[in-house]
Structures are given as C-alpha cells and as structure tokens.
C-alpha positions in Angstrom: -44.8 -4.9 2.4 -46.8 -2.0 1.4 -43.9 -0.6 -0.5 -43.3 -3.8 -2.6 -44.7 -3.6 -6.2 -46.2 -6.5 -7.9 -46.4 -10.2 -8.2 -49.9 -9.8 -6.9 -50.4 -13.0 -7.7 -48.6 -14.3 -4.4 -49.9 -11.5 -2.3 -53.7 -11.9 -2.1 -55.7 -13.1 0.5 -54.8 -16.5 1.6 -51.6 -17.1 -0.2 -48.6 -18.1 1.4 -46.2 -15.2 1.2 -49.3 -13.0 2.6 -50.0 -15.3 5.5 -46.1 -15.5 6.2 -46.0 -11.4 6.1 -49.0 -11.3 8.1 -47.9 -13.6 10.7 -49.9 -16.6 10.6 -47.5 -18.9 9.4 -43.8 -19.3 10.0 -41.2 -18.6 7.6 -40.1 -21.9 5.8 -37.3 -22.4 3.6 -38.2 -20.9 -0.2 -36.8 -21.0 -3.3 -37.8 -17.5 -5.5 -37.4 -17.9 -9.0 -38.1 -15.4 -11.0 -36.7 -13.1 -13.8 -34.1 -10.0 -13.1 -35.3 -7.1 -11.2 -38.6 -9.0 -10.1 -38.3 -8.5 -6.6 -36.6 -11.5 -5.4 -34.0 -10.3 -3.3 -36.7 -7.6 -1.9 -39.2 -9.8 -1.0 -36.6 -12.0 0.9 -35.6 -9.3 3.0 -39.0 -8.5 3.8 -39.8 -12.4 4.7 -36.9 -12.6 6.4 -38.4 -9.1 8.7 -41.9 -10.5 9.1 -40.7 -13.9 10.5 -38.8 -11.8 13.0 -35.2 -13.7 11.6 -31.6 -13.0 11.3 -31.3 -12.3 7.5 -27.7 -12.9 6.7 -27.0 -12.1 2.5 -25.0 -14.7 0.8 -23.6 -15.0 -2.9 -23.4 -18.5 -4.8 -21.0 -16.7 -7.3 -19.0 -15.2 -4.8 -18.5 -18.2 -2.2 -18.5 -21.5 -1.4 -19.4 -24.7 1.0 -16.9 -23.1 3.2 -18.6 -19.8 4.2 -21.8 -21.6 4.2 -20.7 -23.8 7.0 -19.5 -20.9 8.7 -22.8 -19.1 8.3 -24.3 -22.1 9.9 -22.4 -22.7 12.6 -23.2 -18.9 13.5 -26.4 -19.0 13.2 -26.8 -22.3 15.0 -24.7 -20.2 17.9 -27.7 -17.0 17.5 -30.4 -19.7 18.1 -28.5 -20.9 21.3 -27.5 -17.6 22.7 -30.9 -15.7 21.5 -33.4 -18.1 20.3 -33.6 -16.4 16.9 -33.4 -18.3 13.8 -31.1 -17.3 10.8 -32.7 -16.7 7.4 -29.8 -17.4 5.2 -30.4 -15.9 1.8 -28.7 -17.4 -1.3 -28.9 -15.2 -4.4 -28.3 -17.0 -7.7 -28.5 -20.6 -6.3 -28.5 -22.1 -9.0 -24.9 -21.6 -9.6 -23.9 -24.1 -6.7 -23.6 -27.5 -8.3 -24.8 -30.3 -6.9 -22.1 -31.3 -4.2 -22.3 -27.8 -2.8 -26.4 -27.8 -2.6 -25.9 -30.9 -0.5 -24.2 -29.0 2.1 -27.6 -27.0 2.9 -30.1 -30.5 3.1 -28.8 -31.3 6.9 -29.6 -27.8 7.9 -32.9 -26.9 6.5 -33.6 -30.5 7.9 -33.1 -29.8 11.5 -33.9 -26.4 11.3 -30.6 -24.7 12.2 -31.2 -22.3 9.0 -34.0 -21.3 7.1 -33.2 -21.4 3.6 -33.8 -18.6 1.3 -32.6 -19.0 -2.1 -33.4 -16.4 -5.2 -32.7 -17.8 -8.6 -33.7 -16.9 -12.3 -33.1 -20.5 -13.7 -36.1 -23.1 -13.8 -35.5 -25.2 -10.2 -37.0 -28.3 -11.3 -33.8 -28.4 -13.4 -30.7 -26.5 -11.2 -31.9 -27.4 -7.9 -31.2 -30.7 -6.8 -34.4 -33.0 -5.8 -33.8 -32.9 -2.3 -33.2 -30.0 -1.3 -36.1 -28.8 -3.6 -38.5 -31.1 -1.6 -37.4 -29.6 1.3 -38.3 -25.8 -0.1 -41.6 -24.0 -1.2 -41.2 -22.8 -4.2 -42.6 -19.2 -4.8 -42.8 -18.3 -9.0 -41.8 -14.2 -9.2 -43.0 -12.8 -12.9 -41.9 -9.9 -14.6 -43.2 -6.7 -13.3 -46.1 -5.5 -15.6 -45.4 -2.0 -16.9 -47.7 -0.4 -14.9 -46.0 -1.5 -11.7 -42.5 -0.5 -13.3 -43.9 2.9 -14.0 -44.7 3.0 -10.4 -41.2 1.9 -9.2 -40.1 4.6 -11.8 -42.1 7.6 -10.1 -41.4 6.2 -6.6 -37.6 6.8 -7.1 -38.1 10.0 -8.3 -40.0 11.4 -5.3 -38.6 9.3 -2.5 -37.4 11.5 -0.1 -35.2 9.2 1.9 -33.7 6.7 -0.9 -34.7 8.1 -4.0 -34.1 11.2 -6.1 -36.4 13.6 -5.1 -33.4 16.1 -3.5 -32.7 16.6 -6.9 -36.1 18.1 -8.0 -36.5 15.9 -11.2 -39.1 15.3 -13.3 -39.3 12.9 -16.3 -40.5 14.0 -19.7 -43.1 11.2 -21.1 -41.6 9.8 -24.2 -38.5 9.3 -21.8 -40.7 7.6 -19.1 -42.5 4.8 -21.9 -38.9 4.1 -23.7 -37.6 3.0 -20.0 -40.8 1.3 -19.0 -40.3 -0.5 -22.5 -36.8 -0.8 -22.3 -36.2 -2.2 -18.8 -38.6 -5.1 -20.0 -40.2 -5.8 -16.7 -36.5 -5.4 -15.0 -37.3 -2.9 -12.3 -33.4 -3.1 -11.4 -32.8 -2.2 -15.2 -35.0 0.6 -15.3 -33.5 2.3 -12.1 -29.8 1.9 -13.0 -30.9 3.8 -16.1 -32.7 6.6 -14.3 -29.9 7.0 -11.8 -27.3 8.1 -14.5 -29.7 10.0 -16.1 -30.5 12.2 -13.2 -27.1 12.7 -12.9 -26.5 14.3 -16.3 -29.7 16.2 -15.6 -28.0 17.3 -12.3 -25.1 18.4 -13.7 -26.5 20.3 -16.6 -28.4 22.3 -13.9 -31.5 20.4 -15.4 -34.9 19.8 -14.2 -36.4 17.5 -17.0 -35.1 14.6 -18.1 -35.5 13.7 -21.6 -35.8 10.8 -24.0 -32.4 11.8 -25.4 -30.6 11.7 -21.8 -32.2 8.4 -21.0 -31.1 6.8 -24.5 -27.5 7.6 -23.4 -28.1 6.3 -20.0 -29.1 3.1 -21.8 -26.7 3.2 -24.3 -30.1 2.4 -26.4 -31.8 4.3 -29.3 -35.6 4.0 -29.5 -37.0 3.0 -32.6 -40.2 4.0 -34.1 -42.4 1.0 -32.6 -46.4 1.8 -31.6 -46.9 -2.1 -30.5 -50.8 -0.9 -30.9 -50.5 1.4 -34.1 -49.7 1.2 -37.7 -45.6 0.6 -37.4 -47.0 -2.6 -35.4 -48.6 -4.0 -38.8 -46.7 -2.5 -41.1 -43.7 -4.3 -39.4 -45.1 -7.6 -39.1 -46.2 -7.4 -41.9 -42.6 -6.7 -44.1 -41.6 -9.4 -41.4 -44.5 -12.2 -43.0 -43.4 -11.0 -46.6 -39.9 -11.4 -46.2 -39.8 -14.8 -45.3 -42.3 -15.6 -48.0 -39.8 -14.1 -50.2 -37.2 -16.6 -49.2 -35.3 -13.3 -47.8 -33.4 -14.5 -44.7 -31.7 -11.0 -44.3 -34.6 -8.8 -45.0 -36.6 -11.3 -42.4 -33.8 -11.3 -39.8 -33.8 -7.4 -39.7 -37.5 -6.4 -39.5 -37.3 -9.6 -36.4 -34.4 -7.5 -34.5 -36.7 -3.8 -35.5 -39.4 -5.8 -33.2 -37.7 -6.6 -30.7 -35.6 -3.6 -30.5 -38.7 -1.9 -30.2 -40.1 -3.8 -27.3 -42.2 -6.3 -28.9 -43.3 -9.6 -27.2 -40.9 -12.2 -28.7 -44.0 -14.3 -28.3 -46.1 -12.3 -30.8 -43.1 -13.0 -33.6 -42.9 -17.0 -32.3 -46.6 -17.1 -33.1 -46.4 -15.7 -36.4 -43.9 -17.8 -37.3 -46.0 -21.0 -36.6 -49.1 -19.3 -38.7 -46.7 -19.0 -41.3 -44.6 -22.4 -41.7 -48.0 -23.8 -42.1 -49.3 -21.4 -44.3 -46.7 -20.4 -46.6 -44.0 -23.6 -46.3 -46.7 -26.5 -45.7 -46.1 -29.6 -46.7 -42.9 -28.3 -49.1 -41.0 -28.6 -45.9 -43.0 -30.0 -43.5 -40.6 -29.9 -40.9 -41.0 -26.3 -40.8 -43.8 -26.2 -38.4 -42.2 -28.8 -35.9 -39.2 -25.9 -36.2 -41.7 -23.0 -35.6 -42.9 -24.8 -32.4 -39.7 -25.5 -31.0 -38.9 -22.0 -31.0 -41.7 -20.7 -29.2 -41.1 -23.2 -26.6 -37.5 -22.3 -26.5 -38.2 -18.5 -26.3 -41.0 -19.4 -23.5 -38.5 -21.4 -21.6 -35.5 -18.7 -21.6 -36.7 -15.4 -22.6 -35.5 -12.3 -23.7 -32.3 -11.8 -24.5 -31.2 -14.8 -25.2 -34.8 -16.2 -27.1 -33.3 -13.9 -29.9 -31.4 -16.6 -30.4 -33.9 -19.6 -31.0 -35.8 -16.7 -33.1 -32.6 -16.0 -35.2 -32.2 -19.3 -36.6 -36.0 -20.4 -36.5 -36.4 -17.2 -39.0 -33.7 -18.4 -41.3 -34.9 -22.1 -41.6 -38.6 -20.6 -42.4 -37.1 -18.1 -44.8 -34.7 -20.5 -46.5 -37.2 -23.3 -46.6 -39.1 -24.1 -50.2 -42.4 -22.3 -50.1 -46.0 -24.1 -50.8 -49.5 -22.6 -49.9 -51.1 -25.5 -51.7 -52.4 -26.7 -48.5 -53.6 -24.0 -47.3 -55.5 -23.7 -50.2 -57.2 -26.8 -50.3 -58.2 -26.0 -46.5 -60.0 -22.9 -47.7 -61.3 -24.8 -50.4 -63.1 -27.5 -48.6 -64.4 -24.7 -46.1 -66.0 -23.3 -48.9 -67.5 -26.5 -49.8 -68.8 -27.1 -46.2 -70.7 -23.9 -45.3 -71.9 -24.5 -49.3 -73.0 -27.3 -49.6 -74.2 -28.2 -46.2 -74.9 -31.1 -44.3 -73.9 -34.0 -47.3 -74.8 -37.1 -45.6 -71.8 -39.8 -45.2 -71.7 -42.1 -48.2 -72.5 -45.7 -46.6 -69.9 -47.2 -47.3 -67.9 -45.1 -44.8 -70.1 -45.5 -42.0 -69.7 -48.0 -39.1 -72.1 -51.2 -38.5 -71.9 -52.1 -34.8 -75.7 -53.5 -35.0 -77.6 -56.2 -37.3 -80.1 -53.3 -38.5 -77.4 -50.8 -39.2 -76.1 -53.8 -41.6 -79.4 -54.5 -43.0 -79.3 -50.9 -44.2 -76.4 -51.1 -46.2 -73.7 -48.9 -43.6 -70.1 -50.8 -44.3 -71.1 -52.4 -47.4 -68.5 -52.5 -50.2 -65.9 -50.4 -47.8 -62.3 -51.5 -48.8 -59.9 -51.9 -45.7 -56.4 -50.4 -47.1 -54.4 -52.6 -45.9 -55.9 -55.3 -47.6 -55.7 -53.7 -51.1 -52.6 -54.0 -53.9 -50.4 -50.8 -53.0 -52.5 -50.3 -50.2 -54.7 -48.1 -52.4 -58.5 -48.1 -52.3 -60.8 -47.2 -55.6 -64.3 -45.9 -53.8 -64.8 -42.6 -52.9 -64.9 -40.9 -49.8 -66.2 -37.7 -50.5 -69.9 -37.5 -50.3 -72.0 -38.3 -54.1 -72.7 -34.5 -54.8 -68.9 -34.1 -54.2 -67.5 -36.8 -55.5 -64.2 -36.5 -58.0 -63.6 -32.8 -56.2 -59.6 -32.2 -56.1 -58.9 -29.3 -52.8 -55.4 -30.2 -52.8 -53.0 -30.1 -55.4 -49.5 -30.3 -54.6 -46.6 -28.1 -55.8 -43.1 -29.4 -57.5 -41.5 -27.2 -54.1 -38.9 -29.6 -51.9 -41.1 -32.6 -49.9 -44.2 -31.5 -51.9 -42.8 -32.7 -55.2 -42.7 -36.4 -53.7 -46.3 -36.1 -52.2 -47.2 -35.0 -56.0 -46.1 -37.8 -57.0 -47.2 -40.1 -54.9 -51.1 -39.1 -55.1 -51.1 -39.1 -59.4 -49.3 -42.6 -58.7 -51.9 -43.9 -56.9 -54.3 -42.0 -58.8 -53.3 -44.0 -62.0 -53.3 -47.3 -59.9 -57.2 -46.6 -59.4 -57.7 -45.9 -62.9 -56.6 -49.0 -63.7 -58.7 -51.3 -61.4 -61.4 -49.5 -62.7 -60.7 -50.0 -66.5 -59.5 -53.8 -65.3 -62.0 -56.6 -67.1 -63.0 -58.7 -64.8 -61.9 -62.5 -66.7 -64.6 -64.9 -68.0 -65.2 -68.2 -66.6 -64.1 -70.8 -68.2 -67.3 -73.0 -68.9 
C-alpha cells in the first residue's frame, strides 16, 4: 500500500479500504469506479493481498457467464481444499448486461466469491440493483498532477519495474506536457514515457525531451499557461467569438483550450455566464442549454464532454444576442447601493393583523388576476423611484415578443388612467 499513489480520500484513518489493508475488517465484495489509469485494478490486487485471498483476473470484454461459472466452481473447490476464499476481479463490469450480472448475485450471496469489480461507468446506472446492494461501492478520482508527477519519477528510478537501467532523466517542459497530457491517466502518462525512453535508448540518449515525448504521444503542445496571460487572452477570444455570432472562430479557440489541458469545466462555466449575459432573454433557452452541458461534461468527462461542449458552443454562438438584461440588472444595482434603503410603498406590503390594516399596508393593492388583461396600473417601485425603466428589451429573436408585450400592456395602463370615470345618472 505504501507504493500506491492517490485517492487519499479512501485511505485515511478510519476509512474502509484502510481498515481492510490494515486488517481489521474483511474484504467484502466492491465495486471501484473510477476514471482510466486511477488505480483501480492496483488497488484490487492490493485488497485482494491484504485479505490474504486468491485473486483470480477476469475480463467482462473478453468472457462470459461461462468462465465465470468456471471461476466459481474453482474457487468454491480452493475454499474446500484450503479454506481460502477467491477474490474474483472483474475489470470493466459494466460491459456484462444484465442476465450475465445475475450470474454473480448467488455467489457473493453465500460467499463462495468475493466480488471485485473495477468499472469507469456510473454503477447506479450499469450495475444492476442487486448485485449493487450486495457491493460497497468505493469512488476512485483522477490522480491529481502532483501524484501523476510522482508516478512519473517513480518509473524512471525504479530499479526492479521501472526504467532506471536505462539512466534517464526527463527534461521539465517534457515532464508538465505529460503530466498535462495524461489528464489524471497514470496508465496514459506511462505508456507515453515508455516509448519515449526507448527512442532516448536508442539514440544513445540520456535526456528525454519535450520533442521525443510529443511523438510518443502523437500530441503537439500548444502554447497554454492555464495561470498566465495565454489563459485570458484565450478565453477571452473564446467570450468574443460567440458574441460575435462566430460559431467557427468560437469552436476553435474551445478545442485551443482543451488541447492545451484546460478544465472543460472552466469553459462549461463560461458558457453559462455568457448565455445569460450576452443572449438573455433573446433566446432564453440558451441558459437551460449552457446548464445541460456542464452537467453533461460533469457526468462523462473528457474526451467525449468535447462533444456536449461542441454543440453547446454552436447554439450560444448561433443564438440572437441581447445584453438588455443584463443591463437593467446593473442598473437597478446602481439604484440600490444609491438610493438606499426606499421603504416598500404600502400598497405592496402584507396585512396579517387589524393594526397593520389600520395603517394603511394592502390598501388599494390590485390582485392581477382580477384585472382586464391581467394588467395592474399602481406602481411597484418605491415613490422616489417611481416611472424608472432598468429594462428595455431589444427587437433580437424571443426579446422582440417580450418588447412587445410590456409597451402593450404599458398602453393598456395608460388608458385606465386617462379613462373618465361615468357620471351618475341623477
């Protein structure tokens, strides 16, 4: 265990995994989910070692119900013969449908196996209920880049399974583009610097460089300081584009992000701060868009959330473009920190007692619902503020109809109030 990097977060004091490692509690059945080159299959191995079980390796893509009834009915023979239980590890487990998960339930149930089963899909969704209420689950996260810097060095000195026969070193713009590039993917980062020691190898080499580890990813870095200027000034080109109803220009400073190793989150966020600020109520579906694609890129991640991103960035950039609202916001700030504390006109204010009554709070409120067109004439701004106009819609896409529909209602007012009351007839 002291060789395993990360995922502190199930390791500390008290937490299961760190009890079962330690000893005091048996090994139950899991289910690790977590991202690529997290750990999964490493911490399994090392589970499987500290509960002092047979751990037998098993491939959902590669087989089927009937190996797995094999693998049970040997390992049901090893608890006979030995009294040692079998920690069958399934890697990818969500790729057995649902008949095929069945096939596990009896087992875990009467304890002829210990199930452990790695996958990187969500297994509230690809695990069916049962067998999931049978299994802890234990959430893996992506390995920070400090801790894949660490694997990083590790395989270069490792005298028994790493690199360090070779006598390599790593030159440090080479070791931050793999940190960045294996994007928390320790496996990632490792296939990388394998073929890249090898071309360092056999050009008699003792420094790898950035350019050798670019061709070992097949990946050219691009100039990306996530902390500097190129941060802003991309982001910034990004904003602009879209606000320039320039799907292309917007598409390609995205990918320059991402290529660069920004968080996909970051861009999602922007993208919400700007369908309400820059699109509004021209198109206000653009902001119910901008949400659903930072839940979609939370829920899948990288690659694929370039997806989601892709056509969330189009819709926004496409969209008719209003800031009207976000005017009037800053407007009425203005007004607040201003003006101060303007008391609520009395009208507006709620009577729940006799004396609030006697004072006047309710009196001559119009209930809109009650009123021709549904359209009130009193005000609701305070006196000193009374007539003030923050928003003012545009002619852009949805906002044209709101336009209209306020200097509608705004003429409807006018003419109750010009309306002469009719005599009595005496």
């Amino acid at each position: 265990m002291d060789g395993f990097v990360g995922q502190d977060h199930i390791l500390g004091e008290g937490k299961l995994v760190r009890q079962i490692v330690d000893g005091k509690v048996g090994l139950p059945s899991l289910i690790l989910w977590g991202p690529p080159g997290s750990g999964k299959t490493t911490l399994a191995r090392i589970l499987a070692e500290s509960g002092k079980t047979y751990f037998v390796p098993f491939s959902a893509v590669l087989s089927g119900v009937k190996e797995v009834r094999a693998l049970v009915a040997e390992g049901k023979d090893r608890l006979k013969m030995s009294g040692q239980r079998t920690a069958l590890f399934v890697d990818e487990i969500h790729r057995f449908n649902k008949a095929q998960q069945d096939a596990f339930l009896p087992h875990v149930e009467n304890g002829s196996i210990i199930l452990l089963g790695a996958t990187t899909e969500n297994p509230s969704f690809e695990v069916i209920a049962p067998l999931l209420s049978r299994c802890r689950v234990v959430t893996l996260q992506p390995l920070a880049p400090e801790h894949v810097t660490q694997v990083i060095q590790r395989a270069l000195e490792d005298e028994e399974e790493g690199l360090s026969d070779k006598g390599l070193n790593l030159e440090e713009a080479a070791l931050q583009f793999l940190v960045e590039f294996s994007q928390g993917d320790a496996r990632r980062a490792l296939n990388v610097l394998e073929v890249a020691a090898d071309m360092a190898s056999q050009q008699k080499l003792s420094l790898i460089s950035l350019a050798m580890i670019e061709e070992a990813a097949q990946h050219k870095s691009l100039l990306y300081d996530k902390a500097g200027d190129e941060h802003y000034n991309l982001i910034s080109a990004f904003i602009k584009s879209m606000r320039g109803s320039d799907p292309n220009a917007a598409l390609y400073w995205m990918m320059r992000m991402l290529e660069g190793g920004e968080d996909p989150l970051f861009i999602a966020r922007r993208m919400i701060i700007f369908a309400a600020e820059d699109i509004g109520n021209a198109d206000p579906q653009a902001l119910q868009v901008a949400v659903a694609v930072k839940d979609a890129v939370h829920f899948v991640g990288l690659p694929e959330g370039k997806i989601p991103l892709g056509q969330g960035v189009t819709y926004l950039a496409s969209a008719p473009k209003s800031n009207a609202s976000y005017k009037a916001m800053h407007a009425a700030e203005e007004d607040a920190k201003k003006k101060g504390p303007l008391p609520v006109p009395l009208h507006l204010r709620n009577a729940p007692t006799a004396l609030m009554k006697s004072m006047g709070y309710g009196q001559g409120y119009q209930y809109a619902h009650d009123q021709e067109g549904s359209v009130v004439d009193h005000e609701h701004l305070p006196e000193e503020l009374a007539g003030t106009v923050y928003y003012r819609p545009t002619t852009m896409g949805e906002e044209a109809r709101i336009k209209a529909r306020l200097e509608s209602w705004e003429r409807h007012r006018k003419r109750k109030a010009d309306a002469t009351p009719p005599r009595k007839q005496g």
